[in-house]
N, C-alpha and C positions, 0 to 999 in steps of 0.2 A: 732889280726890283727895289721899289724907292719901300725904306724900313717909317712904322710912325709908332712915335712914344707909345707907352702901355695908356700914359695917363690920358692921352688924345683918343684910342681906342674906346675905352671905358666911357668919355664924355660922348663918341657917337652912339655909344652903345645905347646912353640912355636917352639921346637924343630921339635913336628910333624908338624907345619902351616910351618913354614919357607919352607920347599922342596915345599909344593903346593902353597904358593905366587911367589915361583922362576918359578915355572911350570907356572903361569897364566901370570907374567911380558915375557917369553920369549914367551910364545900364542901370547901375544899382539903385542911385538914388531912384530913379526915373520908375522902377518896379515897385520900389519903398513910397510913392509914392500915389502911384494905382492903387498899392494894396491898401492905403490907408483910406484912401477913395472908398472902395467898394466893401471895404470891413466897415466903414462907417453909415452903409446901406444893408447892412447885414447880410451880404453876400461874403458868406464866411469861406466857399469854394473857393469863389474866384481869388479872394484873398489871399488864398493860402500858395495859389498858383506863382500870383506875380512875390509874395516875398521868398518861396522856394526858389524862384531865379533870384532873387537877388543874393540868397546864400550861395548860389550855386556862384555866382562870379565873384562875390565876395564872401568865403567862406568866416572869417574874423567880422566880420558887419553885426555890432552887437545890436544896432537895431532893428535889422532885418530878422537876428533871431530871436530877437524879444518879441515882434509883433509876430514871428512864424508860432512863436509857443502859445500867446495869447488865440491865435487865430485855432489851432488844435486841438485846444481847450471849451473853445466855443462851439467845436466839433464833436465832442467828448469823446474825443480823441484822448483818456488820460496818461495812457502810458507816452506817447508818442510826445505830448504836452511836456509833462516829465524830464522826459529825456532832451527836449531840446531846450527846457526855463536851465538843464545843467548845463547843459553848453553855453548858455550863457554866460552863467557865474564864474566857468573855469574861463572866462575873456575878458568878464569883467573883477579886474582887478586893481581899478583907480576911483573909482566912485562907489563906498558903500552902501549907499544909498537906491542906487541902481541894482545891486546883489542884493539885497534885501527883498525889494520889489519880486526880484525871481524868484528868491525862498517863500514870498509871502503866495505865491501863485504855485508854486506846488507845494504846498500846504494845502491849499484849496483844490487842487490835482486829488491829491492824497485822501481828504475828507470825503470828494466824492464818490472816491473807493471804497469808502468807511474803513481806512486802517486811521486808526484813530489816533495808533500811541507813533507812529509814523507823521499822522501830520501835525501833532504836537508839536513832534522834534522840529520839525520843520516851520513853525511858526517861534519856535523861540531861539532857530539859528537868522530868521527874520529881524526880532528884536536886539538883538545882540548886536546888529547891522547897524539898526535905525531905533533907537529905544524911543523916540518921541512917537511912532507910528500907531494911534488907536487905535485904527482898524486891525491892525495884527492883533494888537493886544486883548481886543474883544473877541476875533476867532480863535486866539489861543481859549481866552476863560468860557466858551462855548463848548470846546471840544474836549475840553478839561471836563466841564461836567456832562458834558456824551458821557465821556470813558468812567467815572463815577455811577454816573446812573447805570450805565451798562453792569461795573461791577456789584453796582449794589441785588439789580436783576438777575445775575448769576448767583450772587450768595443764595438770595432767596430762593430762586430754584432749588438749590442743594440742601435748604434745608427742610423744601417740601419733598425732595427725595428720601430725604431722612425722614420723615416723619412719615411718609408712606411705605419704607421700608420697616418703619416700628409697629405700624397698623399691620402691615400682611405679619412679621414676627406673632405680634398678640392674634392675630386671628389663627395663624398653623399651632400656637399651644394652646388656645383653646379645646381642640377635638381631643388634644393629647390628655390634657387635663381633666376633660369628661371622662376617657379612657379611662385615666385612672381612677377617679370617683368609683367610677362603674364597678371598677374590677375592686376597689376598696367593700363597696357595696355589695358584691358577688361575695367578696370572701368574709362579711357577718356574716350572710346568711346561710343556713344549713343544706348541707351538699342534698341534691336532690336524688334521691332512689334511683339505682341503676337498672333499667327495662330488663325485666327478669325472664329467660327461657321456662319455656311449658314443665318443663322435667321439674325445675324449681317451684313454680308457684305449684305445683303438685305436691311435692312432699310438703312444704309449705301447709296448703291445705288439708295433710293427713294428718301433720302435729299439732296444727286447730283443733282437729275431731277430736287427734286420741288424748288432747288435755281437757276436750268438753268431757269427754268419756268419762275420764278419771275424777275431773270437777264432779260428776253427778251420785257417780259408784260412791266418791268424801261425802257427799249429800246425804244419799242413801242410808249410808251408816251413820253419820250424824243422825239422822232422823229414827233409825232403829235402836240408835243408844239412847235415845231420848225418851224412846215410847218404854224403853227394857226399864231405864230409870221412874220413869211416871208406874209404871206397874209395882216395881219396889217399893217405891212411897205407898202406895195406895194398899199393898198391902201391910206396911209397916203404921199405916192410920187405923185398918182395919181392925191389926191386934191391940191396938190401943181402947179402941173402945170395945 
């Protein structure tokens, strides 16, 4: 059996890869370039279609997954969005200007989420990229004052919790308050008589009489030492004249 070099082996090797990497790079463009087609008609389905093949053959094709992200996104699709503007950035690592662009789209991912201190972050690992970029720069100082107004909305919630927590306080010591008033008021005044049994208001009633009794019998006498005295006098005027 005739033997052939390694290094001869290796050259038909790629002899035969070479025609089918040329077959898969012109698949890819060739999808990359429908989808930009039909994304620019607003058929964001179809688009999404032909640059998912072109991932699918060329899984590194950082412009297939830039326009797959952009295209997910127009879907609001935001997690899926997300996740594939990262796959970007972990590919794109020669042009920052390019990574940036990813950060700055999910950023806008993110916003639409309303996590707000999430797409902050992610608008100023955008700048950091590309610091010349206004439009980052202006979605960061937008979402900057979301998250400001947001917190300033929270404060003041909390401190009409408070302050209706101070209202229901002052209203529950009000009735306690009266309470005590009252019961201050109760104890000036003088205890009131205890409902007395029949047995009671009977003897009651006999020590009425028998002090009218005795009142009258003092009377009596009074009036008999009165008249015994007027009779003395009048005889003691008598023998005078």
């Amino acid at each position: 059996m005739k033997r052939y070099p390694m290094k001869y082996c290796l050259f038909i090797l790629m002899m035969v890869l070479l025609p089918l990497s040329v077959s898969a790079q012109k698949d890819v463009r060739k999808n990359i370039r429908k989808g930009n087609r039909v994304y620019s008609e607003q058929k964001y389905s179809d688009a999404a279609s032909f640059y998912e093949n072109a991932v699918e053959a060329n899984p590194s094709s950082k412009e297939a997954n830039f326009n797959l992200g952009n295209t997910l996104y127009k879907q609001k699709e935001w997690d899926k969005s997300i996740e594939q503007f990262n796959h970007f950035i972990s590919l794109e690592q020669e042009n920052p200007l390019e990574a940036a662009a990813g950060w700055h789209n999910i950023g806008n991912a993110l916003l639409q989420k309303k996590e707000l201190q999430k797409s902050m972050e992610a608008y100023k690992m955008a700048l950091r990229l590309n610091p010349q970029d206004d439009e980052t720069r202006y979605n960061l100082a937008a979402v900057q004052k979301m998250i400001q107004d947001e917190e300033e909305q929270q404060d003041q919630g909390e401190g009409e919790e408070e302050q209706e927590k101070e209202q229901e306080q002052q209203q529950d010591q009000q009735p306690q308050q009266q309470d005590q008033q009252d019961q201050e008021q109760r104890a000036e005044q003088p205890d009131e008589p205890e409902q007395m049994s029949r047995d009671n208001a009977r003897q009651l009633l006999q020590a009425i009489e028998q002090d009218e009794q005795q009142t009258q019998e003092k009377v009596q006498q009074m009036k008999a030492q009165e008249r015994e005295q007027q009779a003395e006098d009048n005889k003691r005027k008598n023998k005078n004249w």
